[in-house]
N, C-alpha and C positions, 0 to 999 in steps of 0.2 A: 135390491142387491143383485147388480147382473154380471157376473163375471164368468168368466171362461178360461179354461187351461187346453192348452195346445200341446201332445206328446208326441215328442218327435222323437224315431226311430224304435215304434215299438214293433214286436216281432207281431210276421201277420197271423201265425197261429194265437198267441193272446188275442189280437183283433176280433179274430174269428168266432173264437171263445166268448168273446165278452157279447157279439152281435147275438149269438146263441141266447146264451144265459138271457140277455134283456129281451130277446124277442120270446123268449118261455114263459119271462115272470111278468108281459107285457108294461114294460117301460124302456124308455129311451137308454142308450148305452152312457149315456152322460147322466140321469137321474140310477142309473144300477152304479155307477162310479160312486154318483154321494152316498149309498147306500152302504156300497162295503167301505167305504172310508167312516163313517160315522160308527158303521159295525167294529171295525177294527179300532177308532180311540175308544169305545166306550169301556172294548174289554180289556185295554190299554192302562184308563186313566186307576190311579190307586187313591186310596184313601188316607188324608195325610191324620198323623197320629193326631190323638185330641190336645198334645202340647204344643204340637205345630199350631195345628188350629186356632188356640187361646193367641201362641204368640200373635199370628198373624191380625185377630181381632185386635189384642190388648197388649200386645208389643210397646218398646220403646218408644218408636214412631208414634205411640198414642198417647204416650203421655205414663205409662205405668211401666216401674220396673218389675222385671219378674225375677224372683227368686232366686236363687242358684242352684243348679241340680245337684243332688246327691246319690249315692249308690243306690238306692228302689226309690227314685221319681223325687219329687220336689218334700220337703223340708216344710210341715205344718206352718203356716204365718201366726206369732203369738203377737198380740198389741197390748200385752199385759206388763207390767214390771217387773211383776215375779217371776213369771217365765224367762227374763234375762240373766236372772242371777244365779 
């Protein structure tokens, strides 16, 4: 995978900065780029809640319907009779 990004018109003090920084922590100013880019989504990315989650496995699109929310979270599933009446 070899790709490259080209940034045109960054300020030469950033430039400067960045040759700095990678020539301190000995790597290229394009592998210290991936670096804080990778640093920045991880502390970025959130954790989606565990109903997100369920839907996303076991969603519609799968084939199962889910429940309908109620005011504190989902609605026990009963498969009983009695329970309906």
């Amino acid at each position: 995978m070899n790709s490259s990004i080209t940034v045109r018109d960054i300020d030469p003090r950033d430039k400067s900065w960045l040759k700095r920084e990678a020539r301190e922590v000995g790597v290229s100013m394009e592998e210290l780029v991936r670096r804080l880019i990778r640093e920045k989504r991880t502390k970025t990315e959130r954790r989606p809640k565990p109903s997100e989650a369920f839907a996303r496995h076991f969603g519609e699109e799968h084939g199962i319907e889910l429940p309908p929310p109620v005011r504190c979270g989902y609605r026990p599933l009963s498969f009983s009779d009695e329970d309906r009446e």
